[in-house]
C-alpha positions as CSV (number, residue, x, y, z in Angstrom):
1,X,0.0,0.0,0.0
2,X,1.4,3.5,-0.8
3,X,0.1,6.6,-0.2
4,X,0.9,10.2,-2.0
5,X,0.9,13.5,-1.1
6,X,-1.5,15.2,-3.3
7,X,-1.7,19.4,-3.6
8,X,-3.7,22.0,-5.7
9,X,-2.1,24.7,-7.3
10,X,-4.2,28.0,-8.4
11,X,-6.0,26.3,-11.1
12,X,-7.1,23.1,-9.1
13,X,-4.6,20.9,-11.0
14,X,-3.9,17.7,-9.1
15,X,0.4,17.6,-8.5
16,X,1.3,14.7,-7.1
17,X,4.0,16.1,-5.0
18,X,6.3,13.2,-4.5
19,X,6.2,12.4,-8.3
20,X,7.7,16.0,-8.9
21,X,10.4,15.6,-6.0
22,X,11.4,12.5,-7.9
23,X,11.6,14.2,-11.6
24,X,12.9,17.4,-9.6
25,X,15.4,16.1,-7.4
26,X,18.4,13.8,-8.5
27,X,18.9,13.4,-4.8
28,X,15.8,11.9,-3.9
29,X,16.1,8.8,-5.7
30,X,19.3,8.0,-4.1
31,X,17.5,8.3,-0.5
32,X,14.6,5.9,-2.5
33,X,17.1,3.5,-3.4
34,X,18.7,3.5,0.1
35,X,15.3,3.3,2.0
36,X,14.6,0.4,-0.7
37,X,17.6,-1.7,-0.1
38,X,17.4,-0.8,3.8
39,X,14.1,-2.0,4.0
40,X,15.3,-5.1,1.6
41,X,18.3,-5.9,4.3
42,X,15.7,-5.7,7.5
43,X,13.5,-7.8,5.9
44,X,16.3,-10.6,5.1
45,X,17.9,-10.1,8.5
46,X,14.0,-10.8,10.1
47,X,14.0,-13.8,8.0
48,X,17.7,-14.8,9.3
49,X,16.2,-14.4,12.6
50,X,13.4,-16.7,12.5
51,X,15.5,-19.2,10.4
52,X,18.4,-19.4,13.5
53,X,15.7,-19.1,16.3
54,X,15.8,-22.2,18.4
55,X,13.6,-23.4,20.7
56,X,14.6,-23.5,24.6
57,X,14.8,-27.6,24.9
58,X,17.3,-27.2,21.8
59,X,19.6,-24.7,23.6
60,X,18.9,-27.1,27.1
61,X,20.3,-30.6,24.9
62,X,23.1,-28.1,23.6
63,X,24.0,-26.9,27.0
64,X,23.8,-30.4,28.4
65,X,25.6,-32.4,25.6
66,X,28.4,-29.2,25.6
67,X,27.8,-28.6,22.2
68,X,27.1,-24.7,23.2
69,X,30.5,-22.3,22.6
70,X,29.4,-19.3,25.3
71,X,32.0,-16.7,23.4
72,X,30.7,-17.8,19.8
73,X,26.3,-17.5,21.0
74,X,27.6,-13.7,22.6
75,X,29.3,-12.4,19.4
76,X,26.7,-13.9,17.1
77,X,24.1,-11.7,19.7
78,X,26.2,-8.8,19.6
79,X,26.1,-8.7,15.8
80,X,22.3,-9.0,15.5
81,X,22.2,-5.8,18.0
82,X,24.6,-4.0,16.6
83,X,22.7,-4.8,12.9
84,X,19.3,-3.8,14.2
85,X,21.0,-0.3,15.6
86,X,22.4,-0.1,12.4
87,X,19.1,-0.5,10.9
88,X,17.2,1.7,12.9
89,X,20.1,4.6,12.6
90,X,19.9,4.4,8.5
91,X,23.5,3.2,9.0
92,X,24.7,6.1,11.6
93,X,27.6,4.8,13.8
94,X,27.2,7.6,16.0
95,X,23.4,7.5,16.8
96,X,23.7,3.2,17.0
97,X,26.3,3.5,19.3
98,X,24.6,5.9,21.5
99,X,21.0,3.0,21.4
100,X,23.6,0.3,22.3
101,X,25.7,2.9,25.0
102,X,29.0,2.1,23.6
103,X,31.8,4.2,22.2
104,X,31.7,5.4,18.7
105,X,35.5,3.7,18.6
106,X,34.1,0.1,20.3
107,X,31.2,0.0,17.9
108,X,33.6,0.8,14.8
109,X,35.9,-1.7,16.3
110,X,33.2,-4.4,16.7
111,X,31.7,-3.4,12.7
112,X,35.2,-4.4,11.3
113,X,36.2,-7.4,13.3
114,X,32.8,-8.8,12.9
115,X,32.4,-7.6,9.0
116,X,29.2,-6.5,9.4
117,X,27.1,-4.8,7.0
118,X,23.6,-4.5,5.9
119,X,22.6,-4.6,2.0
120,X,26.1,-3.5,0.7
121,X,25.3,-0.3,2.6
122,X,28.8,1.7,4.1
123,X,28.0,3.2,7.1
124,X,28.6,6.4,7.9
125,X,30.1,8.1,11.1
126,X,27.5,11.1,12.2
């Protein structure tokens, strides 16, 4: 479902306003595009999420046949947070590190040693 801002001019002439911000503005189909492969990423990394979900007795047998690597479940939790700030910040290391309380510096750190990215996006420090 979309929906479009519509406004009159003098003559009563329907403009679809977000059809001539397109045509207008070179700019705004790059933020399009980004918003369209952000919303692409979040909707793989929700799938990801549901597809490595398991159930508590799964974790419980792991746990009690030592199968479960405590260091390896944290960093693969730390990622998906880090992601979903990611997400939810268009990509801004300086606002997700402020939702996750962390240095700007421990956040970068943890992007590159993890190589963690979202749709081929770069993000950007602001």
């Amino acid at each position: 479902m979309s929906y479009e801002v519509i406004s009159f001019n003098k003559n009563n002439e329907s403009i679809s306003e977000s059809e001539n911000a397109i045509q207008s503005f070179p700019a705004m189909n790059n933020r399009l595009e980004a918003l369209r492969v952000l919303s692409q990423s979040l909707l793989l990394e929700v799938e990801a999420l549901k597809n490595n979900a398991k159930s508590k007795v799964e974790v419980i047998e792991e746990v009690r046949e030592g199968k479960i690597d405590l260091e390896r479940e944290v960093q693969k939790y730390e990622v998906e947070l880090i992601r979903c700030a990611l997400v939810q910040t268009g990509g801004r290391q300086r606002r997700a590190a402020k939702l996750l309380n962390v240095k700007i510096s421990t956040l970068n750190a943890k992007i590159k040693r993890y190589g963690i990215s979202i749709g081929g996006l770069e993000f950007a420090i602001r």
